[in-house]
C-alpha positions as CSV (number, residue, x, y, z in Angstrom):
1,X,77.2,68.5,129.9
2,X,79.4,65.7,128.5
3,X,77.7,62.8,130.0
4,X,74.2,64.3,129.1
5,X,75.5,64.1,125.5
6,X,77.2,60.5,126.2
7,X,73.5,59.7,127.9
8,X,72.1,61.5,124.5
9,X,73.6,59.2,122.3
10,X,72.9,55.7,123.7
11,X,69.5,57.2,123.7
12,X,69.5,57.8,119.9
13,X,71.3,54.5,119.6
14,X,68.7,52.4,121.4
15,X,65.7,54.6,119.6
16,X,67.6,53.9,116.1
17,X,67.5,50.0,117.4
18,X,63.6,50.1,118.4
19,X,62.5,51.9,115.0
20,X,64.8,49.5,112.8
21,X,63.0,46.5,114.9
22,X,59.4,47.9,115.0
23,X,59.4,48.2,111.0
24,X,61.7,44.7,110.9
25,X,58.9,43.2,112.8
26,X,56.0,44.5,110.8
27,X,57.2,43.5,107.6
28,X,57.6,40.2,108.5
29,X,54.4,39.5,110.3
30,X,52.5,41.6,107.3
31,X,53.9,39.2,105.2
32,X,52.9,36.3,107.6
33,X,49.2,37.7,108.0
34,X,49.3,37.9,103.8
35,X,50.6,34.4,103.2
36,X,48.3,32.8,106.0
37,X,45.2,34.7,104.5
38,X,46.1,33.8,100.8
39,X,47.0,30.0,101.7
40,X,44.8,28.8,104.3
41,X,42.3,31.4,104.6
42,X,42.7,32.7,107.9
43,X,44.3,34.7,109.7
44,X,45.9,35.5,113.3
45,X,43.1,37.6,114.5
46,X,44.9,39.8,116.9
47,X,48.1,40.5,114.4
48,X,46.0,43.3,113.0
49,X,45.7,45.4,116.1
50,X,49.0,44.6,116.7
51,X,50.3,45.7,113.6
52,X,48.5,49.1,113.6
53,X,50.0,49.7,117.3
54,X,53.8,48.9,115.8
55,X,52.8,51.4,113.4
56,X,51.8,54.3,115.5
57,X,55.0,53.2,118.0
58,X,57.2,54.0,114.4
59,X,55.4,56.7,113.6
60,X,56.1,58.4,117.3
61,X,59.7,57.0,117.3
62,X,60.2,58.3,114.1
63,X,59.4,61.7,115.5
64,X,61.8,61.0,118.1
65,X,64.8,60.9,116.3
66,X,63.4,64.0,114.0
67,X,63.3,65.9,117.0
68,X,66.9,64.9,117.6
69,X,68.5,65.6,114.4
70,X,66.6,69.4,114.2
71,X,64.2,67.5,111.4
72,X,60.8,68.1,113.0
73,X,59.2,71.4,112.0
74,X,62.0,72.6,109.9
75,X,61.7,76.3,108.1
76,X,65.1,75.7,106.3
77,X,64.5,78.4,103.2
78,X,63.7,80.9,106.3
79,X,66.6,80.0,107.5
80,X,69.1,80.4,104.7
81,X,68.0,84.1,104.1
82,X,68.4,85.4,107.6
83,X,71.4,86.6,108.5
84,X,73.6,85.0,111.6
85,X,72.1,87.2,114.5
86,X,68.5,86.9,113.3
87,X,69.0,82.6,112.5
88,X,70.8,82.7,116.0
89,X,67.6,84.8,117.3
90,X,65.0,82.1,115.5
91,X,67.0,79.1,116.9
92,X,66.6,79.8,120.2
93,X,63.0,81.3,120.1
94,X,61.7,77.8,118.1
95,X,63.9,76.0,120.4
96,X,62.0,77.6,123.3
97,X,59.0,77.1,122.2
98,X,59.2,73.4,120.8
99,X,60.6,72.8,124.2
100,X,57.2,74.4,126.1
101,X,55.0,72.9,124.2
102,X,56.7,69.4,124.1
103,X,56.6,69.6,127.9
104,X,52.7,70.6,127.6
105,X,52.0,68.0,125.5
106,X,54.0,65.3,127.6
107,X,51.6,66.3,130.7
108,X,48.6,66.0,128.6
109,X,49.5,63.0,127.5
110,X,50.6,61.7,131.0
111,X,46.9,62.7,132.3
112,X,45.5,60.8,129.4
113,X,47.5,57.3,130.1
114,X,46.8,57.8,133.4
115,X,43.0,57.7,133.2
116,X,43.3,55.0,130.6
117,X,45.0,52.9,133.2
118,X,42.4,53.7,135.7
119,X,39.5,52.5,133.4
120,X,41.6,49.6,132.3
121,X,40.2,49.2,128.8
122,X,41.1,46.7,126.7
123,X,43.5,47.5,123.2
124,X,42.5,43.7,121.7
125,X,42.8,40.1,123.2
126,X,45.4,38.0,121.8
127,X,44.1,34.3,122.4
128,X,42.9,34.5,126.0
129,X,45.7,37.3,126.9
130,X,44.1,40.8,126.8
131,X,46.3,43.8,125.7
132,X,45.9,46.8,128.0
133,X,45.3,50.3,126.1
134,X,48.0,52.1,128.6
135,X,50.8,49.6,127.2
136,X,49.8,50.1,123.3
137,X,49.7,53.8,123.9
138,X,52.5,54.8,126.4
139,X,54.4,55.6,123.6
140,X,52.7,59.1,123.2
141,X,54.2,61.0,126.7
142,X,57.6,59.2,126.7
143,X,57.6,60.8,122.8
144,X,56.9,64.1,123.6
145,X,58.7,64.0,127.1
146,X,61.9,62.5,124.5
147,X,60.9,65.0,122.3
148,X,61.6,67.9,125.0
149,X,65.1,66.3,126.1
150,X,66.2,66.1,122.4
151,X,65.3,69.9,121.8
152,X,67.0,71.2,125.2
153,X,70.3,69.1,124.3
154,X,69.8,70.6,120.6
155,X,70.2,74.2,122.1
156,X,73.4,73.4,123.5
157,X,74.6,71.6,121.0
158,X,73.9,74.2,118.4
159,X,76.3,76.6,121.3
160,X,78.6,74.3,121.0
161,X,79.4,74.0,117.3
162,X,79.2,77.9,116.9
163,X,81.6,78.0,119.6
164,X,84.4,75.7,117.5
């Protein structure tokens, strides 16, 4: 169990790195896209799309790392009024079930990028280079598949601290 945590936590590390880059990166070529527009009038055609694709990629690492902290679909006023048997009772059974339905989301979503890579659409063209949809959109099973590790490491965790 103590190298799953170890493994855990350069996990979190490298998400916290991707999120902080992502929303680095979109600042700056927002800003880029602004100044170009306002200056020369024009643009980089394809920054759009790729903006909006860093912005669902934040959005889903964002979840990530909710999921790891215990931030994700929170109750905490249910919480504070139960007593320690029936908040040990609710961890376990929203544990449990974030878990499942992480894992049937993951397939879903591993079904869906695998027919988009089978019809090989396009996402958008940047100069003659076209973007594949299943690279702009991998992001969705490895969330919910990250999501599903985070939440079974959370329910030994929480054993853990009651333990101490």
């Amino acid at each position: 169990m103590k190298y799953l945590l170890k493994f855990e936590e350069w996990l979190v590390k490298g998400e916290k790195f991707l999120i902080i880059a992502f929303v680095f990166f979109m600042v700056i070529l927002s800003f880029l896209q602004v100044l170009l527009r306002l200056f020369f009038q024009w643009g980089i055609v394809w920054l759009d799309p790729v903006l909006r694709h860093m912005v669902l990629w934040s959005g889903f690492l964002g979840a990530i790392l909710a999921s790891r902290y215990s931030k994700h679909f929170a109750l905490d006023i249910a919480f504070k009024i139960y007593s320690d048997k029936l908040r040990k009772l609710s961890t376990i059974v929203a544990n449990t079930f974030t878990l499942a339905i992480s894992l049937l989301l993951f397939y879903a979503a591993y079904k869906f990028i695998k027919d988009e890579a089978m019809a090989e659409s396009i996402a958008f063209y940047a100069g003659k280079f076209e973007v594949k949809t299943v690279f702009t959109e991998i992001i969705v099973p490895i969330t919910f598949l990250l999501m599903a590790f985070h939440t079974f490491i959370n329910s030994f965790r929480n054993e853990e601290v009651e333990k101490k």
